[in-house]
N, C-alpha and C positions, 0 to 999 in steps of 0.2 A: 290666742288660746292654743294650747299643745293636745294633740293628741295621744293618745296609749301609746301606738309607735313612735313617735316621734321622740318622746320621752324616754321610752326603752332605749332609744339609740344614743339620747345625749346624756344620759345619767353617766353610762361609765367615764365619762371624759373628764378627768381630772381638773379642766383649765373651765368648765361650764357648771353653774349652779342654777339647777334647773327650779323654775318658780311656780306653782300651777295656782290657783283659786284655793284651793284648800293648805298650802303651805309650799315650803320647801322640800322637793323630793330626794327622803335618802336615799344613797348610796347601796345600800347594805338591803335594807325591806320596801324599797317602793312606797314605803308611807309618806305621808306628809304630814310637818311638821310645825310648830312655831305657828305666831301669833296673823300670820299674815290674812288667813280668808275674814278673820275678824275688823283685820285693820285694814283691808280691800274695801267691807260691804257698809265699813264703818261712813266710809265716806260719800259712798251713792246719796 
């Protein structure tokens, strides 16, 4: 699990795609994206 900083720090890294519970975080807005917290809790 990542946190707020942690995240802040590896987003701009071109060669890391950061993954969190809620999606993939862009680049550009810190949101997150795509289908992933669905296909995460899918599976619990």
């Amino acid at each position: 699990m990542a946190s707020n900083p942690v995240v802040t720090a590896l987003v701009p890294c071109p060669s890391i795609e950061v993954i969190m519970i809620g999606g993939r975080v862009r680049r550009t807005t810190l949101g997150t994206v795509d289908q992933w917290a669905t296909d995460m809790l899918r599976g619990l």
